[in-house]
C-alpha positions as CSV (number, residue, x, y, z in Angstrom):
1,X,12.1,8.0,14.4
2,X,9.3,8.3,16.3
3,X,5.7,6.2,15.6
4,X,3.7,9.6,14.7
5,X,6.7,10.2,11.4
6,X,6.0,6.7,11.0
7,X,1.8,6.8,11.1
8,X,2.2,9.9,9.1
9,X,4.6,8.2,6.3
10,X,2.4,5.4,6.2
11,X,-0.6,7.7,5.3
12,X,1.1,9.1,2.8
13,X,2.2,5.7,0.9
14,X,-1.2,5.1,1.4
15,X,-2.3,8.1,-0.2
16,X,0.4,7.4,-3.3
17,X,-1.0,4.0,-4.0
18,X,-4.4,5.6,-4.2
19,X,-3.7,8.2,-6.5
20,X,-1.9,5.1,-8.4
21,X,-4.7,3.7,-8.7
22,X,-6.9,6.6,-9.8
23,X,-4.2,7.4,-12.4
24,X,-4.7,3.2,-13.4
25,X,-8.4,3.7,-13.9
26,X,-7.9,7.0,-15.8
27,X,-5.1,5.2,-18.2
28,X,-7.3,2.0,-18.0
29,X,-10.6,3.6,-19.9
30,X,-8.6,4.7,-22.4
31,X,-6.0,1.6,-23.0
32,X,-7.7,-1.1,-21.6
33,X,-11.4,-0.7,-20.1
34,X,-12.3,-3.9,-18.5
35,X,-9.6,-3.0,-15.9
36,X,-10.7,-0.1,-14.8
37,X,-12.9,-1.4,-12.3
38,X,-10.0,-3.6,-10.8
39,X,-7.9,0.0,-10.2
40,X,-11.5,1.5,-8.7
41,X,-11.7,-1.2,-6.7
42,X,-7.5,-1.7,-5.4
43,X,-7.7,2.6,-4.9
44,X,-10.8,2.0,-2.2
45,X,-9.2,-0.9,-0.6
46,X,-5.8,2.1,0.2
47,X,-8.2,4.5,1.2
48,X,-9.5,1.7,4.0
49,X,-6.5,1.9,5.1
50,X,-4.9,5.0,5.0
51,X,-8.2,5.8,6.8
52,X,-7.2,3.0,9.7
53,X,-3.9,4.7,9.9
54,X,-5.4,7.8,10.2
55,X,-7.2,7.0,13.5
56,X,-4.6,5.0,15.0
57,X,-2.8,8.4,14.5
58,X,-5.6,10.5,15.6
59,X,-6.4,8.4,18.5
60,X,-2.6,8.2,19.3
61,X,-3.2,4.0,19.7
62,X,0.1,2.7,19.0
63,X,1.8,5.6,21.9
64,X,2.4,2.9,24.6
65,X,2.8,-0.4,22.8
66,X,6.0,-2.8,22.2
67,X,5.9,-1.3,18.6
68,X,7.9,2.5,20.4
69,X,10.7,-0.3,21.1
70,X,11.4,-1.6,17.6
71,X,11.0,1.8,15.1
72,X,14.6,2.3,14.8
73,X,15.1,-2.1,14.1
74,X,11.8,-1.8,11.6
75,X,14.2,-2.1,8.8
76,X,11.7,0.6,6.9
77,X,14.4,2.1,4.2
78,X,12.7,1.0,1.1
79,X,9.1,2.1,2.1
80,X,10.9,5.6,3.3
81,X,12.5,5.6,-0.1
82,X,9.4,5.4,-2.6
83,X,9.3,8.8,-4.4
84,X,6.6,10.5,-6.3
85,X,5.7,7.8,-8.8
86,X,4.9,9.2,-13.1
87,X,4.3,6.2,-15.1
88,X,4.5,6.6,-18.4
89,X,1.7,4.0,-19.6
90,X,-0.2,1.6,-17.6
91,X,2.3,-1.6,-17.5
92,X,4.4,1.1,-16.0
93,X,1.8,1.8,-13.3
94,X,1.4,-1.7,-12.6
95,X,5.5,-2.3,-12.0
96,X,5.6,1.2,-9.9
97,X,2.3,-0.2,-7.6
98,X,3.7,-3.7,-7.3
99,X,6.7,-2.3,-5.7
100,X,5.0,-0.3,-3.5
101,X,2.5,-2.8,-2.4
102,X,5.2,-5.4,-1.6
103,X,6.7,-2.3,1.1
104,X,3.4,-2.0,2.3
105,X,3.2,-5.8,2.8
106,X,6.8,-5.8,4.1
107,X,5.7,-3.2,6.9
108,X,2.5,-3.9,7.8
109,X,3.7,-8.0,8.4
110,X,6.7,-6.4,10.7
111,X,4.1,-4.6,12.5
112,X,2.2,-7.4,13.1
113,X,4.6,-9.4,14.7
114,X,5.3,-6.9,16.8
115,X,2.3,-5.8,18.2
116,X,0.1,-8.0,20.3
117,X,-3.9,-8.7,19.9
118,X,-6.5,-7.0,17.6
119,X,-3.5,-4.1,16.8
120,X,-1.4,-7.4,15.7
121,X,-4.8,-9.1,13.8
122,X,-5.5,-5.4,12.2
123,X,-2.0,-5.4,10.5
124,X,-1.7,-8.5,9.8
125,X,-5.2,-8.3,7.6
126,X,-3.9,-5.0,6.1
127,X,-0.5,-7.1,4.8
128,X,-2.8,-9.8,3.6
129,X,-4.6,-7.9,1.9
130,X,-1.4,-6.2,0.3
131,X,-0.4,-9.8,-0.8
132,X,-4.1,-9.7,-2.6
133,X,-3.5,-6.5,-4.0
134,X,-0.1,-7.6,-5.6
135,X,-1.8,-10.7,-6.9
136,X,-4.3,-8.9,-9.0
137,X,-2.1,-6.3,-9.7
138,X,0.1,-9.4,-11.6
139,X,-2.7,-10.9,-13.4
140,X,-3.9,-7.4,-14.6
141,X,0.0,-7.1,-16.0
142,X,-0.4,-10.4,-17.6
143,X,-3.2,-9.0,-19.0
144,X,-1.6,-5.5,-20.4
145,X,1.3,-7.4,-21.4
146,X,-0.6,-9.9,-23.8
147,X,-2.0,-7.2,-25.2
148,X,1.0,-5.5,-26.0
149,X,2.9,-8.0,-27.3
């Protein structure tokens, strides 16, 4: 593998959890309103950083770091293997975006090790802020779930 394949899947699970998340706020005003917002607001946080991959991609600024010495040892099979995600209600949603954002915190924490100054601090952020993500993503389950049940 090489680290534009790898820039290039990364946009696209960022892209996935963004459509997620547009798909959560469309469910949400009709199931349950007051989280809507929460799914605006986790669907701009991926666009941030799909649009972070995108220039490191465009500006070709991981080429010649340490990271072009570890892609095969990334241990990246689970975030290869997310497929085209169709929920079937919005608890569903929530399970299918947990998943994914525990991969993205997975990766972007591996990256960080890796990689040395602000590249390492950027990633390291963007799993962080995964972690966040997966965290309100819970308490808006606990949420769906008492309302279910």
């Amino acid at each position: 593998m090489n680290i534009h394949k790898l820039l290039k899947k990364i946009i696209e699970q960022e892209n996935e959890l963004y459509n997620l998340y547009k798909l959560g706020e469309t469910f949400a005003v009709y199931e349950n309103p007051q989280l809507a917002e929460h799914f605006n607001w986790l669907a701009s946080e991926e666009l941030r950083h799909r649009n972070t991959i995108q220039t490191f991609l465009e500006e070709k600024t991981l080429e010649n770091t340490k990271v072009i010495d570890y892609l095969d040892a990334l241990s990246i099979e689970p975030y290869f293997t997310d497929e085209r995600a169709e929920p079937a209600d919005l608890e569903d949603l929530i399970l299918e975006a947990l998943i994914r954002e525990k991969h993205s915190y997975e990766l972007f924490q591996k990256l960080s090790e890796i990689l040395e100054g602000s590249l390492s601090q950027i990633f390291r952020m963007m799993s962080h802020e995964e972690l966040k993500h997966a965290y309100v993503l819970k308490l808006m389950y606990e949420m769906v779930d008492q309302q279910s049940g």
